[in-house]
N, C-alpha and C positions, 0 to 999 in steps of 0.2 A: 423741324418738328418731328419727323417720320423718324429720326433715329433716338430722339429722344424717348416716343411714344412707344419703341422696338422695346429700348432699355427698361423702360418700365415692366413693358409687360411681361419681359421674358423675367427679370429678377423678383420682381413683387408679386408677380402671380402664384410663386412657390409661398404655402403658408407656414413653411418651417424657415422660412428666410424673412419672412414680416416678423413671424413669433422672434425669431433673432432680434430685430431690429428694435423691435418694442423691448426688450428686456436690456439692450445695450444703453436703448434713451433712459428708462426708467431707472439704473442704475447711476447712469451719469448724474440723472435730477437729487437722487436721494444723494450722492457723495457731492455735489457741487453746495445743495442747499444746506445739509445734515452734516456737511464731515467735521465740522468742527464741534460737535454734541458727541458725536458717535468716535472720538477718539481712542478711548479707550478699549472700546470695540474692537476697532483693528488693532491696537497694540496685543490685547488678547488671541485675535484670531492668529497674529504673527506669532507669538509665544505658544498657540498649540498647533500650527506647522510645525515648530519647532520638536517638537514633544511629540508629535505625529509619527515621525519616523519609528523613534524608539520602543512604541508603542508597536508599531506594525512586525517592527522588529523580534519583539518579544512572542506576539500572536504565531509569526510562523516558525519558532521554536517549540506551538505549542501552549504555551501559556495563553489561558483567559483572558478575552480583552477586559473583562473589569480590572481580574487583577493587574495586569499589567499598566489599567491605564494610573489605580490606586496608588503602583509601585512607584511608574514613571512622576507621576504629581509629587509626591514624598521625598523623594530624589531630587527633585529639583527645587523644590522649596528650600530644602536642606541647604542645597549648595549654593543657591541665591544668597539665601542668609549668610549662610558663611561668608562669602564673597564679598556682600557690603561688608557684614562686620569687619573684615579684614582689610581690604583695600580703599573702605570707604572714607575712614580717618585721616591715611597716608595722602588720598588725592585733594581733603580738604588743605588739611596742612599746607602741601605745596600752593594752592591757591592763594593763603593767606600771605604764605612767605614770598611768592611771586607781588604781589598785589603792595606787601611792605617794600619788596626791592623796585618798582616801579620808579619814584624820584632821582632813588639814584640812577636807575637805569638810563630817564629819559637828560639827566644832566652829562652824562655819560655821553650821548648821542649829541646834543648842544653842542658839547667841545668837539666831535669830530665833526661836526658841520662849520662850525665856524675853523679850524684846519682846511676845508677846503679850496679859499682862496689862494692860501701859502703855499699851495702844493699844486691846484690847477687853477694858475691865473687867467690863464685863457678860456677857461672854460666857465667859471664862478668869479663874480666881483663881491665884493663888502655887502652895498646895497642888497644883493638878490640874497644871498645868505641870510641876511637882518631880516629883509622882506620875507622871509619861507621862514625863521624859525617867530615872526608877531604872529603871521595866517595858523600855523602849530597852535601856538599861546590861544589865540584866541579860540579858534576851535576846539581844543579841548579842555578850556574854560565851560562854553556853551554846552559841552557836552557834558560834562561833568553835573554842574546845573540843573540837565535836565535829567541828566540819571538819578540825581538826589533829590531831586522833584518827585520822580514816579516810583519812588526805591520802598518807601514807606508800604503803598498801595498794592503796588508788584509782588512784594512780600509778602502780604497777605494773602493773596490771592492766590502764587504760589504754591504757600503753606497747604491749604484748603484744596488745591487742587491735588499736589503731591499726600494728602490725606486721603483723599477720594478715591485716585488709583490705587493705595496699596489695600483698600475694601473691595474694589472693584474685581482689583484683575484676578488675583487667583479665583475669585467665585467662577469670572464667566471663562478663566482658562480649562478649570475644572469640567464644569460644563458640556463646554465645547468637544469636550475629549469624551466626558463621560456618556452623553446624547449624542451625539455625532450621527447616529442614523434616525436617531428623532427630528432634530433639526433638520438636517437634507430632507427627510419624507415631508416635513411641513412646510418646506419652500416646495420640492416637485408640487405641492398642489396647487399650485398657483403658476405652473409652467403650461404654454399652448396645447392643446390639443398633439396637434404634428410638433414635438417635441425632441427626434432626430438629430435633427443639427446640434439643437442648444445642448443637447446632451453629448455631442460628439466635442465640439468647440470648450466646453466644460473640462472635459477630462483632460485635454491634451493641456489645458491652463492651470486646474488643477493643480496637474505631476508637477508644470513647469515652475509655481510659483512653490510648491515645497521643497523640491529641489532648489529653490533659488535662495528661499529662507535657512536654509539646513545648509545649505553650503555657505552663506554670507556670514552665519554666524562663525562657522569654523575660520573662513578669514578671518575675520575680525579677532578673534581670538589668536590664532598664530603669528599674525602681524605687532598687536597690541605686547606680547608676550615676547618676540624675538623682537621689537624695537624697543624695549624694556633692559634686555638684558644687554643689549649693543649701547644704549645710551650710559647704563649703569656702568660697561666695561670702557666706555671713554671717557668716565668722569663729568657726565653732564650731569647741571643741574636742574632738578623740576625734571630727574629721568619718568617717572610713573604717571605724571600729567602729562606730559608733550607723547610719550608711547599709548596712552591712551586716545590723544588726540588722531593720534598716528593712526591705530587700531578703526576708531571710529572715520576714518575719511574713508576707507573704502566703502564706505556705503554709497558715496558718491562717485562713481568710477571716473576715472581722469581729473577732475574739477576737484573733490577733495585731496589729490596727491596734492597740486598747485598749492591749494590754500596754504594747507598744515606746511607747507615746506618756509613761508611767514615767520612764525611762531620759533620754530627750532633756530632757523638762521640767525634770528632777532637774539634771541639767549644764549648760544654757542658765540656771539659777535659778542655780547658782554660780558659773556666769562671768558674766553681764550683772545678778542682781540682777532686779531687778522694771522695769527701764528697757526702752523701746522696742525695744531689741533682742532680751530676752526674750519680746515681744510676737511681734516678725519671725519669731522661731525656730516659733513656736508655729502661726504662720497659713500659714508655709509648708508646717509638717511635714502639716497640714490640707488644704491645698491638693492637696499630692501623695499623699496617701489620698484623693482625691475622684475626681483628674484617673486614679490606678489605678483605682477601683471605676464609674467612668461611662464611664473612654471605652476603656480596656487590656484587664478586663474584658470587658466585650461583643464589643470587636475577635477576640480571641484563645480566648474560653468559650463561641462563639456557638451550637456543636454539640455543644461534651462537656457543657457544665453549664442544665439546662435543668428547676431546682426552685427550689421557693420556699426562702426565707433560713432560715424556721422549722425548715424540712427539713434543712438545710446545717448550720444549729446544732447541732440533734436527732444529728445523722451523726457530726459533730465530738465531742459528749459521748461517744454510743455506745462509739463505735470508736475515741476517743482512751482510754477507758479500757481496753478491753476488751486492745488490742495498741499505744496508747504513740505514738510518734513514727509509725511506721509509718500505723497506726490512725487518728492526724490528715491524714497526707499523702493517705490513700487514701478519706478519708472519701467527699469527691464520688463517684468510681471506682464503690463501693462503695454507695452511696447511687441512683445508676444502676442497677446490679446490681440490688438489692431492684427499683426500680422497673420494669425492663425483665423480669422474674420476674413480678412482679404482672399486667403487662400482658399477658406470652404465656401466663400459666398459664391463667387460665379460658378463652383465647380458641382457646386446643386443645383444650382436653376440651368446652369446647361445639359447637365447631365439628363435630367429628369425631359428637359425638351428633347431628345433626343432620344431617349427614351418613349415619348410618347410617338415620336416621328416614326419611329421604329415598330412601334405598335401598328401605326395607321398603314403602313408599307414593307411589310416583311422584307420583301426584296431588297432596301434599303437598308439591312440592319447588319452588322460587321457580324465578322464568320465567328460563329458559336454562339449569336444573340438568341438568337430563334431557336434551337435547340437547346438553351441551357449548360454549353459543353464553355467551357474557359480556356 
């Protein structure tokens, strides 16, 4: 009990470490209860980190944060639009046309499974072949079923949803940039008293989560973009959907490489067959998961991401369950968080006892306390 009673008192007796504590629950309550209301919210607040930079950019060249944030908003609107306009037809398309070549695909697949016995008897009989491709049939029977079951509903709901956002977000993206020290001063009034910590712990997440969003997007983009033009120069087909897919898995570090590598194998297998080309696709798609995670990586994560892989996994599981897409995007962010928490919590409430010890007993106190010399 005596060292339980120690631990208490030394941590919780600091009231910039309770204020901590109380603002960590109270955040967890609203994202655990509210995150799925408040969606939109975050996707705004990500889109003006984003837009943050450029802005600050502009200010210490000089330029008025209005105008610059007016500029930056205009600019990016712009090229938003452009961007669906342009790419967003190309990537339905390929859906459609992946989605038509489906039967054939999966009869495709039929004939090399049943070729498996002819080739490894020892290893596949008639039976088990027969038996794996009825359990196939029937499951994506059921599936099917059920997806045209909820497709109607889902659609709607979708529609209306994807309605909502595009009212939404530019309002509260604008906002967010244009108020930005409004907002902050009307949250500080609702921070402790002894408000220290939370304001030290703050910034250092802050920098790290803009930094993380401002770099994640530039991968995403240079990966989505150089496996675009890799697929296109080996003749794949569904090149700007599957580069997309590409682009979009790093948001999941490690686990999205694995996924998306599905996907390409699956359609490089139906269009080239087992022949060299299928080989190309494969060592390429390799290549540029390598040339992301050794040189893009490090170039761009060199200050926001700064944990072992174990960690980054562990955060991903966490937090992708706990809040979903969100959850996975914010894993690192988040994962910071905790760690930048661990490290200032004991190193206040020790400090400060020691501090006071030092008070009660000059004699005790390291050379230059007492004097004020460093």
């Amino acid at each position: 009990m005596y060292p339980i009673r120690e631990w208490i008192r030394r941590h919780l007796s600091d009231p910039q470490v309770v204020g901590l504590a109380v603002l960590l629950l109270v955040g967890l309550a609203v994202v655990t209860f509210l995150g799925s209301m408040l969606v939109p919210v975050f996707a705004s607040i990500v889109l003006a980190y984003l837009l943050e930079g450029l802005v600050r950019a502009l200010v210490r060249y000089g330029v008025g944060r209005r105008i610059a944030v007016l500029g930056v908003y205009l600019v990016f609107m712009i090229c938003l639009a452009a961007t669906l306009l342009t790419l967003l037809p190309t990537i339905v398309n390929q859906v459609i046309q992946l989605v038509e070549n489906l039967p054939a695909m999966l009869e495709q697949g039929q004939r090399a499974l049943l070729r498996l016995p002819e080739r490894y008897p020892d290893y596949f009989s008639t039976d088990q072949v027969a038996a794996l491709l009825d359990t196939i049939r029937r499951e994506a029977v059921s599936y099917a079923r059920a997806l045209a079951s909820s497709f109607s509903l889902a659609s709607v709901v979708m529609v209306i949803t994807l309605v909502v956002y595009a009212v939404l977000l530019p309002v509260l993206i604008f906002f967010f940039l244009w108020d930005k020290s409004k907002i902050l001063g009307w949250m500080g009034r609702f921070l402790p008293r002894h408000h220290g910590l939370v304001v030290s712990v703050w910034h250092e997440v802050d920098l790290q989560i803009g930094n993380y969003v401002r770099g994640k997007f530039v991968e995403v983009v240079i990966v989505w973009f150089g496996s675009y033009m890799t697929f296109l120069f080996l003749g794949l087909e569904f090149a700007m959907l599957l580069a997309l897919l590409v682009g979009l898995s790093v948001i999941i570090p490690y686990v999205g490489a694995i996924v998306v590598t599905l996907p390409i194998a699956i359609v490089a297998y139906f269009q080239f067959g087992t022949s060299s080309e299928f080989m190309w696709v494969l060592i390429a798609y390799a290549i540029i998961q390598a040339i992301d995670a050794n040189v893009l990586v490090p170039l761009l994560f060199s200050e926001a991401v700064n944990l072992h892989p174990v960690a980054i996994i562990i955060a991903i599981l966490v937090f992708g369950g706990i809040w979903g897409f969100w959850g996975v995007f914010f894993a690192i962010p988040l994962a910071n968080l905790i760690q930048a928490v661990i490290n200032a919590w004991p190193r206040a409430a020790v400090d400060e006892e020691m501090l006071e010890e030092a008070a009660d007993d000059p004699a005790a106190a390291p050379v230059g306390e007492t004097t004020g010399e460093r």
